[in-house]
N, C-alpha and C positions, 0 to 999 in steps of 0.2 A: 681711368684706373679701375674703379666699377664693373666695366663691361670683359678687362683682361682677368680680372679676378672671379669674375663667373663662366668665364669662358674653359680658364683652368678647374674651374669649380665642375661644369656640366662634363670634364674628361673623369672625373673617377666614376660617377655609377654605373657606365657601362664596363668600366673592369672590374668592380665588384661583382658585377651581374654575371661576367663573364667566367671570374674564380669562381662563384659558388655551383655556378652549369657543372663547371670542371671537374670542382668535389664531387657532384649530384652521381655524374657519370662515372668517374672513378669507381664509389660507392656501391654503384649497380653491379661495375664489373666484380668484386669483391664479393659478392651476394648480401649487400650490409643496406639497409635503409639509410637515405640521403641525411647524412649529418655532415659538419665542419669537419674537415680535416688538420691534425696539427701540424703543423710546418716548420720548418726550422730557420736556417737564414733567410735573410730578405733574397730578392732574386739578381738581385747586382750583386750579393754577396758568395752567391755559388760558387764555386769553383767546378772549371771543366773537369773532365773524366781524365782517367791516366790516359798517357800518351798514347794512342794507336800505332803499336810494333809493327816494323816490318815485316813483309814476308809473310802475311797470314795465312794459311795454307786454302785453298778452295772446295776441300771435305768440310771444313765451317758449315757450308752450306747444306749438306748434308742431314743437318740434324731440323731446315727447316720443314713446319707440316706441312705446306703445300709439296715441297721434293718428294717427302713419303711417301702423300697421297699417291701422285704420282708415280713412283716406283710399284707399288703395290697397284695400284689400279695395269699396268704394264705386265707385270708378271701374273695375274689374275687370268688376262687376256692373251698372253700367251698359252698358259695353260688351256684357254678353250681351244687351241690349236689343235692341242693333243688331244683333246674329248673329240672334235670332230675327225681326225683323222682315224680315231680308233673305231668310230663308227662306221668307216668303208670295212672294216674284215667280220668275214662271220664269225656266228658264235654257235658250236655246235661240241656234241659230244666227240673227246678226242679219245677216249677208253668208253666201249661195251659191259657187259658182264663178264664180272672175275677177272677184269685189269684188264681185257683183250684191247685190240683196237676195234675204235668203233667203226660202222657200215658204212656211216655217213663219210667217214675221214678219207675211206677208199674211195667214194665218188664224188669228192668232191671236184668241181670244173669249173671256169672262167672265160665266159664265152659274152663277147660284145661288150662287154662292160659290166655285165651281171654274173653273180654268183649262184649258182645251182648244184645241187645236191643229186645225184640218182635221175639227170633229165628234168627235173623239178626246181622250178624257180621257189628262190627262197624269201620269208614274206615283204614287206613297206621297211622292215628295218634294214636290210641290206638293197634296197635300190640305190645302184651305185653310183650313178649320175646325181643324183638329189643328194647324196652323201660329200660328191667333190664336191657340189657348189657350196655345202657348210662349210668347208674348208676354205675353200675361198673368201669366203665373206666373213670367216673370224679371221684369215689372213687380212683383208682390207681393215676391217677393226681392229687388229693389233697395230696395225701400221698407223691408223688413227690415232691413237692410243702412245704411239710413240712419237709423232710429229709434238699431242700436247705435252708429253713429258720434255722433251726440248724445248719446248716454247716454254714451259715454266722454269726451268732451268735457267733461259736466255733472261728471261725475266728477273730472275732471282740474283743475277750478275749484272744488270741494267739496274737494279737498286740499290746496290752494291755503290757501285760508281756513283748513282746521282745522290746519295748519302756522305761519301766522302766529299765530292764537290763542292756538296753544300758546307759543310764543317768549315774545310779550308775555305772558300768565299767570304763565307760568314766572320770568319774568324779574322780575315784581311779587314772588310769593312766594318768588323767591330772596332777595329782598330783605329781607324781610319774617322770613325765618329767620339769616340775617349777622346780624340786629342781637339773635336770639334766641340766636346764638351768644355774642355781643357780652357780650350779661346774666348768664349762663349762665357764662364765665370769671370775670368779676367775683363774680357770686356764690360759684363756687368759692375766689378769693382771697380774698375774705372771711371764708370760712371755715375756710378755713387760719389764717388771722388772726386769730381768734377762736378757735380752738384752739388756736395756739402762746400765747394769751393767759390759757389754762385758762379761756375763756368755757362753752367748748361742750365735746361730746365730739365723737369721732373720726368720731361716725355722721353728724353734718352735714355733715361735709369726703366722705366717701363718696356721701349723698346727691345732693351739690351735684355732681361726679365725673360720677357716674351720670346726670343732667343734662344735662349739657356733652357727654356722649360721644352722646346720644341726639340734640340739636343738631348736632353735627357730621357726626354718621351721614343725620341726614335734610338737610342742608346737600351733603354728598357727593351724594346721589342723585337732588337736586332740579337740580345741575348739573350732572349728565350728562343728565337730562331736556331741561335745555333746551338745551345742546348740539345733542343730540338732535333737538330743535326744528329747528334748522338745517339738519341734515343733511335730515331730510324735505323741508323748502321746499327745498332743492337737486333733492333726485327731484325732488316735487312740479313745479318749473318744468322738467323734463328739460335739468338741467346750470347750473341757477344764475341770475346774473349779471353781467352786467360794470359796476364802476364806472366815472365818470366818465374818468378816463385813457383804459383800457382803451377803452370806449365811440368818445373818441377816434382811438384807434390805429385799432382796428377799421375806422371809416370812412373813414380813411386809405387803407388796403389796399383798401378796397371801390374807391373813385374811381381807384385805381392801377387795378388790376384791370380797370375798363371803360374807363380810356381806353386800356389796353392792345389792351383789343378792339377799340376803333374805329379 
């Protein structure tokens, strides 16, 4: 009896150890020096999040930072398309004195790949050849640029799925260990019952004990898992979503907001 009572004994100071890590970290993320955090129900006592609605639309995704980055690193890089392309044309007076056209404008020519003025080649910024290959090589970096913006994309819908997956799993074999718990007290009452009865000896009633605390232990951890579950699909869609009310209000404010504009 001894040795199961230290045994249950030696399981809490590593989950102590491991709450107060949690706060620590929390803490930091908050910008707050590591204190206690207060907490409200016990964690069997949580309850799940509202139901996940169908039909969530895939612009969710939309709002996460990685997609922006993203987005913006793309459109960044396309833009040096255009800087390099605008670098094959010259740049030369198109108007003289007193509005006329300019001299240069008259001779200008395009011979072999280069641009020349009056028979005179024009200087290192219009070499034409060394001009297309810029162009090229921001065309292979956009294209870079856009493989990663789909691969994060791809990403961002692959966490999607293993987010939900987990929820539902989790929430099956949450289930699935409640009713493990369920058996697992009975059994121990039983055998209390059967010991106060001189059925049995004392090592059933401990057996059965040691049972019950292993159901419960894997019952605890199965739902912070899936908790857990939740909170990823929250990353996972960058910030959630809104239910029906909410949803509501939302585009409430929206139709406020543009007739404001008009």
């Amino acid at each position: 009896a001894q040795i199961q009572k230290e045994i249950a004994a030696s399981a809490i100071p590593q989950y102590e150890r491991a709450a107060v890590q949690t706060e620590n970290a929390l803490n930091i993320l908050m910008g707050k020096l590591p204190e206690s955090i207060k907490t409200g129900e016990g964690l069997m006592k949580e309850s799940a999040p509202p139901e996940i609605p169908t039909g969530l639309p895939s612009t969710l995704l939309e709002r996460r930072p990685d997609i922006l980055q993203a987005q913006y690193l793309l459109a960044s890089q396309t833009a040096n398309i255009g800087v390099a392309e605008a670098m094959r044309f010259p740049a030369i007076s198109l108007t003289g004195m007193v509005g006329l056209a300019s001299s240069e404008l008259a001779s200008i020519t395009s011979s072999g790949g280069a641009w020349s003025v009056g028979g005179g080649l024009f200087g290192p910024i219009f070499e034409f050849y060394k001009n297309i290959r810029r162009v090229q090589i921001e065309e292979a970096k956009t294209k870079e640029v856009l493989y990663f913006y789909e691969n994060t994309v791809l990403i961002a819908f692959q966490e999607v799925d293993d987010a939900l997956v987990e929820i539902d799993t989790f929430r099956n074999q949450k289930s699935a260990v409640e009713r493990k718990v369920i058996a697992a007290k009975n059994a121990n009452r039983l055998a209390k019952l059967r010991y106060d009865k001189g059925v049995s000896s004392y090592l059933e009633v401990l057996d059965t004990e040691r049972s019950l605390f292993s159901a419960q232990l894997e019952l605890s951890e199965l739902k912070q898992q899936y908790l857990n579950g939740y909170v990823k699909l929250y990353k996972a869609l960058g910030g959630g979503w809104l239910d029906k009310e909410e949803d509501r209000e939302m585009k409430k404010v929206s139709r406020k907001m543009k007739n404001a504009e008009n």
